[in-house]
Structure formats: C-alpha cells, structure tokens
mmCIF file of the C-alpha atoms, coordinates in Angstrom:
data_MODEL
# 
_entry.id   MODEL 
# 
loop_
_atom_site.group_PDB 
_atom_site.id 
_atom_site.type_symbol 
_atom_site.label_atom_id 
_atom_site.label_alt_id 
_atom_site.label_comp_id 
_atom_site.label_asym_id 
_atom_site.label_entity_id 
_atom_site.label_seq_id 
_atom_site.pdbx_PDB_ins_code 
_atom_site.Cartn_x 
_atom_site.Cartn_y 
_atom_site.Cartn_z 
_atom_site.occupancy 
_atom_site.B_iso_or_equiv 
_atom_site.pdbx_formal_charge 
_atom_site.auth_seq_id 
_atom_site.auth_comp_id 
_atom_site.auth_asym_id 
_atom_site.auth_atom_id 
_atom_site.pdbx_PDB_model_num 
ATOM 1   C CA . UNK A 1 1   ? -21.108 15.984  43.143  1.00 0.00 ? 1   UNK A CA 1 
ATOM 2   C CA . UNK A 1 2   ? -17.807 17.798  41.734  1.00 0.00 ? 2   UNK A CA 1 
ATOM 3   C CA . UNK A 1 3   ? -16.109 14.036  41.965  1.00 0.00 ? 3   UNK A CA 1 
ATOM 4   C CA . UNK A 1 4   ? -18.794 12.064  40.196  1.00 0.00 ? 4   UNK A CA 1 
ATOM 5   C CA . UNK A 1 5   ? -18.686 14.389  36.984  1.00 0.00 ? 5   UNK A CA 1 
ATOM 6   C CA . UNK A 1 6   ? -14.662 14.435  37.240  1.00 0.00 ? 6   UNK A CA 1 
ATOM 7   C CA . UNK A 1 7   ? -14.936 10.317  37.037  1.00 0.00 ? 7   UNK A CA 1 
ATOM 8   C CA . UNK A 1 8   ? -17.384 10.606  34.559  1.00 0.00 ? 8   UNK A CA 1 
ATOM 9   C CA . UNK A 1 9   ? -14.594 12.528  32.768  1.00 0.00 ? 9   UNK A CA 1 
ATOM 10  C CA . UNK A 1 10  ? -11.692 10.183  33.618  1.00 0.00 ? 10  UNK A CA 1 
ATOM 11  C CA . UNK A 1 11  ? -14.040 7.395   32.136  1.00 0.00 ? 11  UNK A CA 1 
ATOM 12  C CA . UNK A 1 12  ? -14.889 8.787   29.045  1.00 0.00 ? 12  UNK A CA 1 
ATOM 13  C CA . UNK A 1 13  ? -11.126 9.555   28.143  1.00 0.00 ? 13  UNK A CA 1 
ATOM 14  C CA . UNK A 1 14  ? -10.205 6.014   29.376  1.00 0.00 ? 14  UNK A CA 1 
ATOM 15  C CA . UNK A 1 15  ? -12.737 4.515   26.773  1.00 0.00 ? 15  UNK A CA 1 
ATOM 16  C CA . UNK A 1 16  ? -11.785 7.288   24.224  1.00 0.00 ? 16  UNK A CA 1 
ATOM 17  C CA . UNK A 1 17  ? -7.681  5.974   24.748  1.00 0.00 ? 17  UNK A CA 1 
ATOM 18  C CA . UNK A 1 18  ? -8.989  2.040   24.763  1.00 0.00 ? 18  UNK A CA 1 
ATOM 19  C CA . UNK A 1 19  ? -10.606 2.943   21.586  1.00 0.00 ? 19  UNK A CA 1 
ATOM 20  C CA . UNK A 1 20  ? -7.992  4.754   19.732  1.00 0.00 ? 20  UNK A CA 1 
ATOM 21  C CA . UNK A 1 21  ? -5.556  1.643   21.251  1.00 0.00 ? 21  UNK A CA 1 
ATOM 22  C CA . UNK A 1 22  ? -7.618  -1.082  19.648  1.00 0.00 ? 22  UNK A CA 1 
ATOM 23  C CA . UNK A 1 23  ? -8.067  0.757   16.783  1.00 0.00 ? 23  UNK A CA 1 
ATOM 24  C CA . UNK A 1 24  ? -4.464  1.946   16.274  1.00 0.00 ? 24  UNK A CA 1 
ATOM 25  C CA . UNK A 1 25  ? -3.588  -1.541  16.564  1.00 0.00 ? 25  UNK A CA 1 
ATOM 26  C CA . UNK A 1 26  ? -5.813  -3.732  14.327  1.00 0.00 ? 26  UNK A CA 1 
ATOM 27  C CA . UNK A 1 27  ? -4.124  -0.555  11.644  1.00 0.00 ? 27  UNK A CA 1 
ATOM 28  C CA . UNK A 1 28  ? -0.733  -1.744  12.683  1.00 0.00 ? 28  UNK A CA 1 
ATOM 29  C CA . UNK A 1 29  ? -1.563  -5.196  12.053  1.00 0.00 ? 29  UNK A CA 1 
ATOM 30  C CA . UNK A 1 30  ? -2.626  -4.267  8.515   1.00 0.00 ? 30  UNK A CA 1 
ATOM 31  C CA . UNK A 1 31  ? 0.883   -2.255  7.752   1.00 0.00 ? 31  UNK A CA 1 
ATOM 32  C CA . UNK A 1 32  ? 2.551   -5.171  9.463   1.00 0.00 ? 32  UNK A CA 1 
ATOM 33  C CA . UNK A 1 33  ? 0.893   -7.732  7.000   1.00 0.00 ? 33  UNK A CA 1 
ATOM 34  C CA . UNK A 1 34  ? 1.871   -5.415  4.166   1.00 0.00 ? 34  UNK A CA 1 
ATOM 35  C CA . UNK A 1 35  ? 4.833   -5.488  5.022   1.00 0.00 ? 35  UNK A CA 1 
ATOM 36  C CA . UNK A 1 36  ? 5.143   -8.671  4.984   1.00 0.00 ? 36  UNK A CA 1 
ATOM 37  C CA . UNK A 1 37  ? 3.564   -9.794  1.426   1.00 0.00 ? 37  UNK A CA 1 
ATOM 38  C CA . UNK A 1 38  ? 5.746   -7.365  0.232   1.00 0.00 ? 38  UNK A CA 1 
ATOM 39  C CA . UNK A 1 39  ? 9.175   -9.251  1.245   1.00 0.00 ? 39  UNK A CA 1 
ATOM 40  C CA . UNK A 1 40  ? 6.709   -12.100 -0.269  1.00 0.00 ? 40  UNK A CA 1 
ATOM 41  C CA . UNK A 1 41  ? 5.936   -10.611 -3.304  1.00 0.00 ? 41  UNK A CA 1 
ATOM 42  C CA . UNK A 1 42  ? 9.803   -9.790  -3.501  1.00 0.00 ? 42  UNK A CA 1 
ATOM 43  C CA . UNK A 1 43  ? 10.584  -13.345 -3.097  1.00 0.00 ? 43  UNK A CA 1 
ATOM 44  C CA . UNK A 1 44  ? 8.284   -14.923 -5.451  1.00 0.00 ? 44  UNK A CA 1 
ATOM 45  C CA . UNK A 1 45  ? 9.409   -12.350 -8.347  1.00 0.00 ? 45  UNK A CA 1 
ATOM 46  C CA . UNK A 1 46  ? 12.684  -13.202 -7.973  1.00 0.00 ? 46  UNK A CA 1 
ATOM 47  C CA . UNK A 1 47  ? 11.788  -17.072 -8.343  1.00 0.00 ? 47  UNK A CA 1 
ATOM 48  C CA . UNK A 1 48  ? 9.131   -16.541 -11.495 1.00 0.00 ? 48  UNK A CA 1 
ATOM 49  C CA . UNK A 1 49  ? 6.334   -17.790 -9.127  1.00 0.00 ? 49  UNK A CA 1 
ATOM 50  C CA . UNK A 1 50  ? 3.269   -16.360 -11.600 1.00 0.00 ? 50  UNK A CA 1 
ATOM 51  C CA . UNK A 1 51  ? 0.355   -18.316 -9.520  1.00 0.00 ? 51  UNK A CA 1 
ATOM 52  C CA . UNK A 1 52  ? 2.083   -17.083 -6.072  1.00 0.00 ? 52  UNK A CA 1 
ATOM 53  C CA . UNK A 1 53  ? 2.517   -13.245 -7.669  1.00 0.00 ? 53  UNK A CA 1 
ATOM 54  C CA . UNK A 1 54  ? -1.022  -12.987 -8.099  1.00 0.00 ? 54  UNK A CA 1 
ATOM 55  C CA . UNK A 1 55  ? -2.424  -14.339 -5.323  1.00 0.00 ? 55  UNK A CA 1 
ATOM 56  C CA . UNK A 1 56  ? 0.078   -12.123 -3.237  1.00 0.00 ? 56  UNK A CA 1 
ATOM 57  C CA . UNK A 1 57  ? -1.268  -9.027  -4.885  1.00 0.00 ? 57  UNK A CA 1 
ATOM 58  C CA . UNK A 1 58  ? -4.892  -9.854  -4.429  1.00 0.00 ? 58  UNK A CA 1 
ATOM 59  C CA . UNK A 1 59  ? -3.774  -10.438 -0.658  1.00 0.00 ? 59  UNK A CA 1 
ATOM 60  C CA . UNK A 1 60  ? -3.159  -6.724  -0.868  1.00 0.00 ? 60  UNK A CA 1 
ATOM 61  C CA . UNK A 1 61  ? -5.860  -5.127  -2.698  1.00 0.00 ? 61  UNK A CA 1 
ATOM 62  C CA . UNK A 1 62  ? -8.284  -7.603  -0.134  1.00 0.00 ? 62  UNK A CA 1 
ATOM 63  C CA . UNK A 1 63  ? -6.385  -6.010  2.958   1.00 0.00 ? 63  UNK A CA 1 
ATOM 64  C CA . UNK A 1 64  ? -7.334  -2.735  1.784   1.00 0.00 ? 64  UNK A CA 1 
ATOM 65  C CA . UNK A 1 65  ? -11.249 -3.422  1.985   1.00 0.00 ? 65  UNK A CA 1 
ATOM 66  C CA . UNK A 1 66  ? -13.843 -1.673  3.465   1.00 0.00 ? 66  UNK A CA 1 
ATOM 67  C CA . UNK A 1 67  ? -13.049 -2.308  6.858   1.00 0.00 ? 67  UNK A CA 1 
ATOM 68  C CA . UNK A 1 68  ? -9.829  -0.436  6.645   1.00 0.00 ? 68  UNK A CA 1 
ATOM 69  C CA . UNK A 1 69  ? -11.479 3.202   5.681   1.00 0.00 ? 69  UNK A CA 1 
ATOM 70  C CA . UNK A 1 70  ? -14.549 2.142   8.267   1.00 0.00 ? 70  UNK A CA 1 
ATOM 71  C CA . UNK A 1 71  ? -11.109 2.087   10.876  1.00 0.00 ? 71  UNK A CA 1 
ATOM 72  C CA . UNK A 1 72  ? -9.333  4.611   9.531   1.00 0.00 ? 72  UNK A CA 1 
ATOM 73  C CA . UNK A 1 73  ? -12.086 6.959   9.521   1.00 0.00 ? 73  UNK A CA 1 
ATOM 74  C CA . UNK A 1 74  ? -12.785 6.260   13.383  1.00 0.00 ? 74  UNK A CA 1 
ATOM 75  C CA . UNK A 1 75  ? -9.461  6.589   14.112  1.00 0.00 ? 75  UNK A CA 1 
ATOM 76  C CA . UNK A 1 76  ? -8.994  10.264  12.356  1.00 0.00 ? 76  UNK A CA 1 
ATOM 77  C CA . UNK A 1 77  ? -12.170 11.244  14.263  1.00 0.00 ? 77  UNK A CA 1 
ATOM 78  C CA . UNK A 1 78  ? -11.146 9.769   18.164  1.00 0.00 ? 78  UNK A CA 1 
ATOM 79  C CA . UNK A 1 79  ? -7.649  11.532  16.815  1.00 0.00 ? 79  UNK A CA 1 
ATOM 80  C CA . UNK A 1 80  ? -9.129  14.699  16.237  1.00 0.00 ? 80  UNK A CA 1 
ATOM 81  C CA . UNK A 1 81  ? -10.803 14.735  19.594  1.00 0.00 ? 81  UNK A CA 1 
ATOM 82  C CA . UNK A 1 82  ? -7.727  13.715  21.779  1.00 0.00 ? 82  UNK A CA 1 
ATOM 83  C CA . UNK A 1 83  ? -5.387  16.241  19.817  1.00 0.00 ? 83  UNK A CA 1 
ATOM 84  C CA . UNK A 1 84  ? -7.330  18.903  18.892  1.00 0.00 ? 84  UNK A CA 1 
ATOM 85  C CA . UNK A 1 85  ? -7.798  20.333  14.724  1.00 0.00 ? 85  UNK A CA 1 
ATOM 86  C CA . UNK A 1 86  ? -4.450  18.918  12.856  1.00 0.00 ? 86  UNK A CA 1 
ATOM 87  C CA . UNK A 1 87  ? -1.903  21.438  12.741  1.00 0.00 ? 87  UNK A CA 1 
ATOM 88  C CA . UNK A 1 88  ? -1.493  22.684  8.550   1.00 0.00 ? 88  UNK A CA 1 
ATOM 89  C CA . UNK A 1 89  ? 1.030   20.403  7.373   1.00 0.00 ? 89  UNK A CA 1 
ATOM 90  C CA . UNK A 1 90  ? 3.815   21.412  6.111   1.00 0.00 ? 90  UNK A CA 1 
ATOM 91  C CA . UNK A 1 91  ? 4.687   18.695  3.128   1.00 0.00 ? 91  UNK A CA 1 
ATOM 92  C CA . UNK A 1 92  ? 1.526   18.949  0.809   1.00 0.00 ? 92  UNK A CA 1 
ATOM 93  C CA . UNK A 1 93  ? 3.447   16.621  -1.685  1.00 0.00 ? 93  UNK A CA 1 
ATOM 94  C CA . UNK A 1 94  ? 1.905   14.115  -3.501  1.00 0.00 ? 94  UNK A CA 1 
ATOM 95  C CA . UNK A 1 95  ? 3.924   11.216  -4.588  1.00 0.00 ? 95  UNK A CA 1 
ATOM 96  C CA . UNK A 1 96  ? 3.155   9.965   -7.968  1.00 0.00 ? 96  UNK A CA 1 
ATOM 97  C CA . UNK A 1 97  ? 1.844   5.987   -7.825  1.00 0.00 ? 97  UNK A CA 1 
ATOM 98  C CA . UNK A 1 98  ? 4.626   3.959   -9.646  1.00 0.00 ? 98  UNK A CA 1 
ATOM 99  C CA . UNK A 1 99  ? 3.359   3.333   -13.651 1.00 0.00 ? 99  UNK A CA 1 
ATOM 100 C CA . UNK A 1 100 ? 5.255   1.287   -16.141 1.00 0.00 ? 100 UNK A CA 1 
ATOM 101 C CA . UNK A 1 101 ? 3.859   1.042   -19.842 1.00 0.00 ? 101 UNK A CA 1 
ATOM 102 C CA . UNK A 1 102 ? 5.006   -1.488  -22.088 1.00 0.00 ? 102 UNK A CA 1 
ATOM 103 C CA . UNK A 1 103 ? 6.741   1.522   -23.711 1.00 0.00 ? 103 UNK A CA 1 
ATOM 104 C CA . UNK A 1 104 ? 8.722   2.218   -20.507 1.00 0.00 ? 104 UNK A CA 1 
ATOM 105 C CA . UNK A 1 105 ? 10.484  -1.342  -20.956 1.00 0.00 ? 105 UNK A CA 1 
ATOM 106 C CA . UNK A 1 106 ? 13.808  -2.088  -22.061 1.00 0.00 ? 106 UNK A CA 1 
ATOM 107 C CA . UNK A 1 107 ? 13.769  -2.228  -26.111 1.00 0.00 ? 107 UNK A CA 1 
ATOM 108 C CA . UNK A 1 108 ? 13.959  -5.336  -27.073 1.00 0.00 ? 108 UNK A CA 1 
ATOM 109 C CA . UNK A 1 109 ? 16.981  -5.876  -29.396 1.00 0.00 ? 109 UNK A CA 1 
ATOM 110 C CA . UNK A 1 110 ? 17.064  -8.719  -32.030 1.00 0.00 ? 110 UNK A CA 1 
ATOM 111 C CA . UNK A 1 111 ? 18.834  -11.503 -31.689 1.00 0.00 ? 111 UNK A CA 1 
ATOM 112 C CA . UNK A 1 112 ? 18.999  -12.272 -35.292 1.00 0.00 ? 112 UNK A CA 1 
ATOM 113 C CA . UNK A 1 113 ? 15.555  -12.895 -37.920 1.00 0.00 ? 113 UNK A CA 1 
ATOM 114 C CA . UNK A 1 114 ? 13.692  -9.922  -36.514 1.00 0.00 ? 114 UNK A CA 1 
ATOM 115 C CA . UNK A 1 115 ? 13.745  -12.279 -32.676 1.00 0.00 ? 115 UNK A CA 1 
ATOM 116 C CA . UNK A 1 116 ? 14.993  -10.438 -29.786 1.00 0.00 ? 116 UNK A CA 1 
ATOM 117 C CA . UNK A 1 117 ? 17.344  -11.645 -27.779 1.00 0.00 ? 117 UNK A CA 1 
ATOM 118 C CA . UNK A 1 118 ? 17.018  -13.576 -24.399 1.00 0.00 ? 118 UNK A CA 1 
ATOM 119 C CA . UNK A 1 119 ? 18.568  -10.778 -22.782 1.00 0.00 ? 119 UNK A CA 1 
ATOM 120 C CA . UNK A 1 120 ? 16.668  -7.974  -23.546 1.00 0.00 ? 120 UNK A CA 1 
ATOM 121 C CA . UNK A 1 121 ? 13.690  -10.144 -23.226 1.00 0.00 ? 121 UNK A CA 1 
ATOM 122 C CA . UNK A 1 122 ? 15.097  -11.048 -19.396 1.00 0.00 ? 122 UNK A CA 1 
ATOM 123 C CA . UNK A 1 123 ? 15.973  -7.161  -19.073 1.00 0.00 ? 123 UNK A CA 1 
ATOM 124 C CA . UNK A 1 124 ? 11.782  -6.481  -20.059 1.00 0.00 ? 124 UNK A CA 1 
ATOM 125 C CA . UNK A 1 125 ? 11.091  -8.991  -17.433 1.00 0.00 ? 125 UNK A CA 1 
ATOM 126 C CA . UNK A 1 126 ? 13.205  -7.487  -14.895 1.00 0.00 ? 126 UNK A CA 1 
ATOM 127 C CA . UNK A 1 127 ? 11.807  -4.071  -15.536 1.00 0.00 ? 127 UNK A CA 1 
ATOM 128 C CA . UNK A 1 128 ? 8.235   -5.500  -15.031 1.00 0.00 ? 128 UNK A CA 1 
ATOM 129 C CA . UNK A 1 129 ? 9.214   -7.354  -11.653 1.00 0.00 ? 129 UNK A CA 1 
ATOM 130 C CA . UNK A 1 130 ? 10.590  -4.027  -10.508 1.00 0.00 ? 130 UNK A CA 1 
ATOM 131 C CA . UNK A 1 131 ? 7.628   -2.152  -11.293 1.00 0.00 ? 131 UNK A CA 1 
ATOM 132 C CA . UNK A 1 132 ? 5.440   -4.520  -9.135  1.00 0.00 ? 132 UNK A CA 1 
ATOM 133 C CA . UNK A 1 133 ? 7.995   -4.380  -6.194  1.00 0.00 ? 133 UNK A CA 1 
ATOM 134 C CA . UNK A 1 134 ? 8.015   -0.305  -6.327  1.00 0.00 ? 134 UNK A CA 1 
ATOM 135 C CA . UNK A 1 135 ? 4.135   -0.604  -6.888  1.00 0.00 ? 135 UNK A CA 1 
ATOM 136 C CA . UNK A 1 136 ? 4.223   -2.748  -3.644  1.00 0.00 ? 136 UNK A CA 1 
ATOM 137 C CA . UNK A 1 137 ? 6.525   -0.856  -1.648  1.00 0.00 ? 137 UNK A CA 1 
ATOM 138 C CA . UNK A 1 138 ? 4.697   2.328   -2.738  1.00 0.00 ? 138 UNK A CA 1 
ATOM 139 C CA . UNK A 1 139 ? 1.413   0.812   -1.257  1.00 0.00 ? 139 UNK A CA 1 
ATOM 140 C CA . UNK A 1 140 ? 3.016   -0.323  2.255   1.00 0.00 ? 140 UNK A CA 1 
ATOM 141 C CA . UNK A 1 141 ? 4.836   3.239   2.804   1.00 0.00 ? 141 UNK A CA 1 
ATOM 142 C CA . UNK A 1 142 ? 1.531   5.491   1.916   1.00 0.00 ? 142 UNK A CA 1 
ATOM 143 C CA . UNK A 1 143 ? -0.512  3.104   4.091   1.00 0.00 ? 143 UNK A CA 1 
ATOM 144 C CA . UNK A 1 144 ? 1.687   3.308   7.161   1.00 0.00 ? 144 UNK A CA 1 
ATOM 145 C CA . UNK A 1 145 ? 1.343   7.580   6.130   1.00 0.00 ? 145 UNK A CA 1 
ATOM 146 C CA . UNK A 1 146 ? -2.070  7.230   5.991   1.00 0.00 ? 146 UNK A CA 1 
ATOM 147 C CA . UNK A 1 147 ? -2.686  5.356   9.563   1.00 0.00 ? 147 UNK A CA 1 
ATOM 148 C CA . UNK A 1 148 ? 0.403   8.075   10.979  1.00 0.00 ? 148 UNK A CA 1 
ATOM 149 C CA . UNK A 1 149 ? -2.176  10.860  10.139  1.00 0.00 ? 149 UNK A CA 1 
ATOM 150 C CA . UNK A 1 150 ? -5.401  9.470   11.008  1.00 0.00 ? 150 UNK A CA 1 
ATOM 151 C CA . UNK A 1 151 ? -3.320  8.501   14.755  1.00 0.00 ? 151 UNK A CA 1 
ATOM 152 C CA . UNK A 1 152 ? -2.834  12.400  14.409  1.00 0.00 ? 152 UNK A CA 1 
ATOM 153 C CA . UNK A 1 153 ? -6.567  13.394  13.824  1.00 0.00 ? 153 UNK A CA 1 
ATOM 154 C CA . UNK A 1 154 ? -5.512  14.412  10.598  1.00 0.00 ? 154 UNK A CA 1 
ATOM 155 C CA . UNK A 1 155 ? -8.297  12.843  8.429   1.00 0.00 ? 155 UNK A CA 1 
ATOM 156 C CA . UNK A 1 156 ? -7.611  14.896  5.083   1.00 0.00 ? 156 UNK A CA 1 
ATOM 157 C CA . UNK A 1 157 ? -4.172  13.217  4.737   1.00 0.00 ? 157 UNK A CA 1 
ATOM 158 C CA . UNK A 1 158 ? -5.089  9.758   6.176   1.00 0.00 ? 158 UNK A CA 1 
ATOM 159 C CA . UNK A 1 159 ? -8.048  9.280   3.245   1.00 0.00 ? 159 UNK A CA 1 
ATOM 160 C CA . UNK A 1 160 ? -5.705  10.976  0.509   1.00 0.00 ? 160 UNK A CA 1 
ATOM 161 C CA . UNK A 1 161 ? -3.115  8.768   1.598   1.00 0.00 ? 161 UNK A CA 1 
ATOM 162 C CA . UNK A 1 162 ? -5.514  5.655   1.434   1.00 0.00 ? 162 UNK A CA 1 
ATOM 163 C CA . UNK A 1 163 ? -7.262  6.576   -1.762  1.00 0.00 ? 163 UNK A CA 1 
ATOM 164 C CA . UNK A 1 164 ? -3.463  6.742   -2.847  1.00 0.00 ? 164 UNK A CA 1 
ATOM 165 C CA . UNK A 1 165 ? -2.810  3.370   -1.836  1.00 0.00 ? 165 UNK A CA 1 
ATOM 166 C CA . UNK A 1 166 ? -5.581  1.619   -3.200  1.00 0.00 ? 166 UNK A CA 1 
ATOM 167 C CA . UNK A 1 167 ? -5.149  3.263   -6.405  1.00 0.00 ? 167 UNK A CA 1 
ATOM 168 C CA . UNK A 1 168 ? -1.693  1.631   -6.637  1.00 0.00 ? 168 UNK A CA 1 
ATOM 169 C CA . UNK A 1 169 ? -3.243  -1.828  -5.145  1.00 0.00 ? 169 UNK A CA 1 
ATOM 170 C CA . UNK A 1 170 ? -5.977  -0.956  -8.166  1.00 0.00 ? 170 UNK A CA 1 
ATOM 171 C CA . UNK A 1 171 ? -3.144  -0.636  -10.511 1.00 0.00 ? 171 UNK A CA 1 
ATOM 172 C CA . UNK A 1 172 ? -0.993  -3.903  -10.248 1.00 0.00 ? 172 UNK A CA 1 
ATOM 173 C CA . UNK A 1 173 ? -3.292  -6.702  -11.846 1.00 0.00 ? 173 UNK A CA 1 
ATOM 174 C CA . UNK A 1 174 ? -2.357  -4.309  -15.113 1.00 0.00 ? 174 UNK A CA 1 
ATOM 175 C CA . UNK A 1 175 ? 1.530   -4.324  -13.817 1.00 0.00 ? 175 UNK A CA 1 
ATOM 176 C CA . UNK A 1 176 ? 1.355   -8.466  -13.070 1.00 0.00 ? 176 UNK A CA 1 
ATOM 177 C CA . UNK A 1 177 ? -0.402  -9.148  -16.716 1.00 0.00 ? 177 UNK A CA 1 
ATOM 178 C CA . UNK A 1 178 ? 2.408   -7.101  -18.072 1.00 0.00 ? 178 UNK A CA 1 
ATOM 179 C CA . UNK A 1 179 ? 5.558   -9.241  -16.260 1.00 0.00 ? 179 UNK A CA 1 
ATOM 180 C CA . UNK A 1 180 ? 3.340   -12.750 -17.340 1.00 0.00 ? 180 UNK A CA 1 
ATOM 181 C CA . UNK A 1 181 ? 3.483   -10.868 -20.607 1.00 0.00 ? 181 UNK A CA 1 
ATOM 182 C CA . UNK A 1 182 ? 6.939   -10.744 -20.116 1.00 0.00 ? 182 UNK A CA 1 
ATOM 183 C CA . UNK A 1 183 ? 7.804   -13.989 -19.051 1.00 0.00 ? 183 UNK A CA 1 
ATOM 184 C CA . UNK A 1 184 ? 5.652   -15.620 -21.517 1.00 0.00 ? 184 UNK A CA 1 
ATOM 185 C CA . UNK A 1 185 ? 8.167   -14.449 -24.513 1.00 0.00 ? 185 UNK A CA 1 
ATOM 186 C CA . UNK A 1 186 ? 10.867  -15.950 -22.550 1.00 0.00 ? 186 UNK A CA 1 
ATOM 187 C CA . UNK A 1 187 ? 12.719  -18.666 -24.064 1.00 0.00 ? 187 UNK A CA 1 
ATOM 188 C CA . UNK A 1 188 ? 11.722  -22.197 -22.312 1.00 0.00 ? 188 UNK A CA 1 
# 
C-alpha cells in the first residue's frame, strides 16, 4: 500500500512540474514576442513608419490580454506550492513608468516669423520617439520581472509588476499621438 500512495505522490508532482513547464513557457513566448516588437518598434521609429508604430504598439497592449494574468496567476499559485511562501524581498522599489508631456520636449526655437526651426522641431520628434522606445523597453523588462516572480511563487510582485506593465502599454497611444503630433509640424 506504502508504494501506491508514494506513486500517487510522484504523479501529482510530475503533473504539478508539466504544468508549471507549459505554463512557464507559453510566458516566455510572450517576453520573447515583446522583445521582439520592441527591436520593431525601434526600427520603424527610426524610419517615420506612423501606420507601422501603431499597429506595433497595439501588438503590445493585445499581448498583454486577459490570458496573460489568467497564466500568470496559475503560475504564481503552482509556484507557491513547489517553493513554498516567497521569501520577503529585498528590493521593494517601484520603477516609475516612463511619461513625457508636451512640456518635457525640446523648446522649440524660431526659425525666423515666430516659426521654429526644423531642428528643434526634429529634436521634439526625437524626444517623442525616445519616449515610446523607453515606454517599450520599460514594458518588456517589468514583464519578464513579473513572469521571474510568479516562476518564484511570488504572486504580490508578479501582478504589481503586470499591472505596471500594462499601465505603460495603457500609456503609449497618448505617447504615439504625441510623436504624429510631432512629425506632423515637420517640414515636408
């Protein structure tokens, strides 16, 4: 009887490590495609792609859906139970989601009759384009924190850490209206 209940045990932990393997790894799959719009996003900033831009960043704020939290969730939980209670972290930090106001752009000199100039208005645009890349890279390093804790059982972090990352996905249609902003006063 003693080896029935101690296979019965072996079983159950195989199926809990299957699980926390499949689930680990559609999460992976998730930081590796936000990874990858990222060097996208990158790109298509760098060429003045506006159409491409925004479809990127809905990419994003789509990968972050329901179905992420449903798996992140399951994952902190099957964490919890193969590692025991999270240890109390030690970095409690919370980094600050990337914001740019028109305010926090370049001043726009004048280029003579109250214009400004083409570059300070290429300067504004630059500023915006950076904003979205730090608003992008922001979102792909506190996602890849966020499925790092919930691997750990720690479920606190993992959902502060997503709630941090959609927030930022939240925030860039305001950031990408602000750069076509910006590349609208361009000169043709």
């Amino acid at each position: 009887m003693r080896d029935s209940l101690l296979s019965t045990a072996d079983e159950v932990l195989e199926r809990l490590e299957d699980e926390i393997a499949f689930l680990a790894e559609g999460l992976a799959g998730v930081s590796e495609q936000l990874t990858c719009l990222t060097t996208e996003l990158d790109a298509q900033l760098a060429e003045g792609i506006p159409d491409q831009v925004g479809l990127t960043l809905d990419r994003v704020a789509a990968l972050l859906g329901d179905q992420v939290l449903s798996d992140l969730t399951a994952l902190a939980g099957l964490g919890a139970i193969r590692h025991g209670h999270p240890p109390h972290r030690d970095d409690d930090s919370v980094h600050a989601i990337p914001t740019l106001a028109t305010d926090g752009l370049p001043a726009a000199g004048h280029g003579g009759a109250d214009a400004p100039s083409a570059d300070d208005l290429r300067a504004r645009g630059a500023a915006a384009a950076d904003h979205l890349r730090r608003l992008s890279a922001f979102v792909t390093d506190r996602f890849d924190l966020a499925r790092a804790a919930a691997e750990r059982g720690d479920a606190d972090r993992a959902l502060e850490e997503l709630r941090l990352t959609r927030e930022a996905a939240d925030s860039s249609p305001a950031g990408y209206q602000l750069w076509l902003t910006c590349l609208a006063d361009l000169p043709g």
